[in-house]
C-alpha positions as CSV (number, residue, x, y, z in Angstrom):
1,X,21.9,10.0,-15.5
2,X,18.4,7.9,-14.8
3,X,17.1,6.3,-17.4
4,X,13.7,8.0,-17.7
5,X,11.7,5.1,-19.1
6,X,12.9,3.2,-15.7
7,X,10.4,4.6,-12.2
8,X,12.6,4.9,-9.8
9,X,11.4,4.4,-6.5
10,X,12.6,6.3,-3.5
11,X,12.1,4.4,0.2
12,X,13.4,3.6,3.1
13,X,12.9,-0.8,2.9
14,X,10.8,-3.2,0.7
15,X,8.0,-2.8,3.1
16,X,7.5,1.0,3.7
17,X,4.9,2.1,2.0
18,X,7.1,2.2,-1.2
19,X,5.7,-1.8,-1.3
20,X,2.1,-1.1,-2.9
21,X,4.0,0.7,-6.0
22,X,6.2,-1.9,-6.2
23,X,3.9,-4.8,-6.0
24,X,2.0,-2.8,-8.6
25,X,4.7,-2.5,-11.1
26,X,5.6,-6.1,-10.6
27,X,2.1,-7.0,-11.7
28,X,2.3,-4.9,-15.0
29,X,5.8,-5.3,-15.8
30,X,7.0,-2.0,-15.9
31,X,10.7,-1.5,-15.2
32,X,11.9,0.4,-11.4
33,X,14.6,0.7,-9.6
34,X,14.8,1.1,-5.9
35,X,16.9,3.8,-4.0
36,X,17.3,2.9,-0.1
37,X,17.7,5.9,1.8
38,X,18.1,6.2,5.3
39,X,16.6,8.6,8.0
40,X,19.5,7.6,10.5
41,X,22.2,8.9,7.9
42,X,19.9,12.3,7.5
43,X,19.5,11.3,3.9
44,X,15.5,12.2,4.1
45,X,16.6,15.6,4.9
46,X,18.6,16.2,2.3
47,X,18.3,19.6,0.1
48,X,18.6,17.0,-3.2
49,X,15.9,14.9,-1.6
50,X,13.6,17.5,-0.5
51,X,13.2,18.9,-4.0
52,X,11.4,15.8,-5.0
53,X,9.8,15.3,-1.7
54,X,9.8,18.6,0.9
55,X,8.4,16.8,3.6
56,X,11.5,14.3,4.0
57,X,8.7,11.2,3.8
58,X,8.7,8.3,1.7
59,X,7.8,6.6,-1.1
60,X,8.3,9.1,-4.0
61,X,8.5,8.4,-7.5
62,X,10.5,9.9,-10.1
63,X,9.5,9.1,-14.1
64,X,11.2,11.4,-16.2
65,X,10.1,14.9,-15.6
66,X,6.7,13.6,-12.7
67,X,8.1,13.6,-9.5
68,X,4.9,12.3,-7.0
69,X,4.3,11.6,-3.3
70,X,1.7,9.7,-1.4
71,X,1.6,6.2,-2.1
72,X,-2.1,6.1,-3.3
73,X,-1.8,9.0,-5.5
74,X,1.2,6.6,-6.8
75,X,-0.7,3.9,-7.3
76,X,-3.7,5.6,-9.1
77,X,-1.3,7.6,-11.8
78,X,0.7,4.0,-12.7
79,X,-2.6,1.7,-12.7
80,X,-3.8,4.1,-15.4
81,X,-0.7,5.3,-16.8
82,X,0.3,1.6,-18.1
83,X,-3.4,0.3,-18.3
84,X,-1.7,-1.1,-21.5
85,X,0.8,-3.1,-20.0
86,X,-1.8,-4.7,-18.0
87,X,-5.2,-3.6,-16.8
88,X,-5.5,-3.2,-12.6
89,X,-7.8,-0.2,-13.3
90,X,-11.6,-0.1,-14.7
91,X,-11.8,2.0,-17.5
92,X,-12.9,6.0,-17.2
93,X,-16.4,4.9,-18.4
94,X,-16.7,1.7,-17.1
95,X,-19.4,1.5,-13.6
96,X,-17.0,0.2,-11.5
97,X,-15.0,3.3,-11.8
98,X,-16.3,5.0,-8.8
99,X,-16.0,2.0,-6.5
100,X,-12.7,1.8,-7.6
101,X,-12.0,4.9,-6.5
102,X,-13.7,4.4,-3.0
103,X,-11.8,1.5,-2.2
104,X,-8.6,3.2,-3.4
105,X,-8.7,6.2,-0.6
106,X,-10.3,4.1,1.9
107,X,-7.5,2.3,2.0
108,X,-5.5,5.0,3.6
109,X,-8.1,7.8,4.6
110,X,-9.9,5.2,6.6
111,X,-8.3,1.7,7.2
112,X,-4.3,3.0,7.4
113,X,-5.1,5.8,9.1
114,X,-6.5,3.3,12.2
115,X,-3.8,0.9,11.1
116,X,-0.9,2.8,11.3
117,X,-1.6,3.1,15.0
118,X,-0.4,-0.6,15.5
119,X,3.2,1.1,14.9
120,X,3.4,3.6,17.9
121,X,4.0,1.8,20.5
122,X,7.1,3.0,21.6
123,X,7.7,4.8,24.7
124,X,3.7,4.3,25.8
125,X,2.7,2.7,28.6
126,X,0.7,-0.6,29.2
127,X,-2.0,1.2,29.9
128,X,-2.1,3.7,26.5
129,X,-1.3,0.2,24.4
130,X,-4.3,-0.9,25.5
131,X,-6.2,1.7,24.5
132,X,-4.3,1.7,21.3
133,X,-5.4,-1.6,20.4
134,X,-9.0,-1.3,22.0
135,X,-9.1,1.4,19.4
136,X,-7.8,-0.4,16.5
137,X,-10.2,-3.4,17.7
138,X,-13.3,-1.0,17.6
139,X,-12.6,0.1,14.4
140,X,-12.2,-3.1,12.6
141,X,-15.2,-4.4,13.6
142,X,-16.3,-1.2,11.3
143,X,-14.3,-1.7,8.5
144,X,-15.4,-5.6,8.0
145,X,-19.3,-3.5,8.2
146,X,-17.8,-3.0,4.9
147,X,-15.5,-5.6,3.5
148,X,-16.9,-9.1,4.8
149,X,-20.5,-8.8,2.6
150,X,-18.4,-7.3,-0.8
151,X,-15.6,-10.6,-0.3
152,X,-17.8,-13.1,1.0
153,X,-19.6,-12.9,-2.4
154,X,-16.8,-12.3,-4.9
155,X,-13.0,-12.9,-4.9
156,X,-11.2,-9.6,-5.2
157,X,-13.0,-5.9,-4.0
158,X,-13.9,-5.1,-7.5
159,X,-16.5,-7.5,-9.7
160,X,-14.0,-7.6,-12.5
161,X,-11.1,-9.1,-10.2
162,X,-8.2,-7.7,-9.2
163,X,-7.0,-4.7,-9.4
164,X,-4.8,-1.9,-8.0
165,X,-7.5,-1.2,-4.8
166,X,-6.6,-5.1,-3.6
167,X,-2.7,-4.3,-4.0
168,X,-3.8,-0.7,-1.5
169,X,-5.7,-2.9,0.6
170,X,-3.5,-6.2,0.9
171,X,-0.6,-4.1,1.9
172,X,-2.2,-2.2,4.8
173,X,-4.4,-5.1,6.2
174,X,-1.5,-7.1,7.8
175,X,-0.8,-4.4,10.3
176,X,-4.6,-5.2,12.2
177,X,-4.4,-8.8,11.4
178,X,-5.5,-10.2,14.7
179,X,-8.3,-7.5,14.7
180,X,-9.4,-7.9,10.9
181,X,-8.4,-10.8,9.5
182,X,-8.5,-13.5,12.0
183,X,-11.7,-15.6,12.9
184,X,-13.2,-13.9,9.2
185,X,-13.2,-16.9,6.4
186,X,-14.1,-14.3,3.8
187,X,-10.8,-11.9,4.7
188,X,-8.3,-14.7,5.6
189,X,-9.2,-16.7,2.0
190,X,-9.1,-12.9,0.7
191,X,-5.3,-12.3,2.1
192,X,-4.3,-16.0,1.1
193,X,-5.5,-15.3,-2.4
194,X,-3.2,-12.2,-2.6
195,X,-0.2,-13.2,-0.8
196,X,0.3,-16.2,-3.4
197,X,0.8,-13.3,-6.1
198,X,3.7,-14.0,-7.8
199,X,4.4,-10.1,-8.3
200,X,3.3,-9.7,-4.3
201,X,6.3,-12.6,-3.8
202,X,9.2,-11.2,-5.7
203,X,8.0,-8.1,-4.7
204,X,8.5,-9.3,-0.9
205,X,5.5,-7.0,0.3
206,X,4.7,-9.6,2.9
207,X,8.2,-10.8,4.4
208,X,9.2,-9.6,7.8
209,X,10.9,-5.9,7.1
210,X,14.2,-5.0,7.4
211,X,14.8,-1.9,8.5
212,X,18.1,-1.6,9.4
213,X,19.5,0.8,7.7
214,X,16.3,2.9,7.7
């Protein structure tokens, strides 16, 4: 039987998308466990597994009797769920609120969304790579429209520091380094800053992934 004070965290490596809610938990302390499971084994499929998650995808979360997909949607029901433990949201009143929440869903409405592209690679041509990362290129010219001013004047996305929108955004970013990151002092001292995390560290959201057992 699972312990329901433990999350338990359903994935396929450290560094699926299951490594924002880790990183997160690290940072407040809260108790997880991780369950590997594996799309070559048809384990994704599953009639157990698609009970908690019908589409077969992962991470989901299971806390008692909340069973949740989507990694942001994660990440925003923890942050405030154990705001106790330690605060990576602003309070419901507090002004920062609603840029919190703008930086949360642009993480993956806008900037994973063009991200993610970086991973399809297989079976295209030289020619539709190209266009791929042309693409990607274009776009993160638009997204540091956005980021550069807001991090060359503070140190984390939000005034009051860091919170759970830097662990959404830390964890996509890598995947358009060259395009983002590089050549932008503001964004690499930005990334350095968050990859010395202790919780980011033991929560290995930056080492090479393993997937091979995925």
């Amino acid at each position: 039987m699972k312990d329901p004070k433990t999350i338990h965290i359903y994935c396929m490596a450290k560094q699926d998308r299951s490594d924002r809610v880790r990183w997160l938990l690290e940072e407040m302390g809260v108790d997880y466990q991780d369950h590997f499971l594996s799309r070559k084994k048809g384990e994704l499929a599953t009639p157990e597994y698609r009970k908690l998650n019908p589409m077969g995808r992962v991470p989901t979360i299971v806390e008692g009797d909340t069973v949740l997909f989507e990694s942001v949607g994660i990440a925003l029901y923890l942050a405030d769920r154990y705001q106790s433990k330690n605060k990576l949201a602003p309070s419901f009143d507090s002004p920062e609120r609603g840029h919190y929440y703008q930086w949360m869903v642009w993480s993956v409405a806008s900037l994973e969304s063009v991200v993610a592209r970086m991973f399809t690679f297989d079976g295209k041509s030289e020619g539709e790579v190209n266009e791929i990362k042309k693409y990607v290129s274009d776009q993160c010219r638009i997204f540091k429209l956005a980021l550069v001013p807001v991090l060359e004047k503070q140190d984390f996305i939000l005034k009051s520091g860091f919170s759970a929108a830097d662990i959404m955004l830390a964890a996509v970013i890598p995947g358009a380094w060259d395009y983002l990151v590089k050549g932008e002092p503001a964004l690499e001292r930005y990334m350095d800053r968050l990859m010395k995390r202790p919780a980011a560290i033991k929560a290995q959201v930056f080492d090479t992934p393993d997937m091979t057992n995925a």
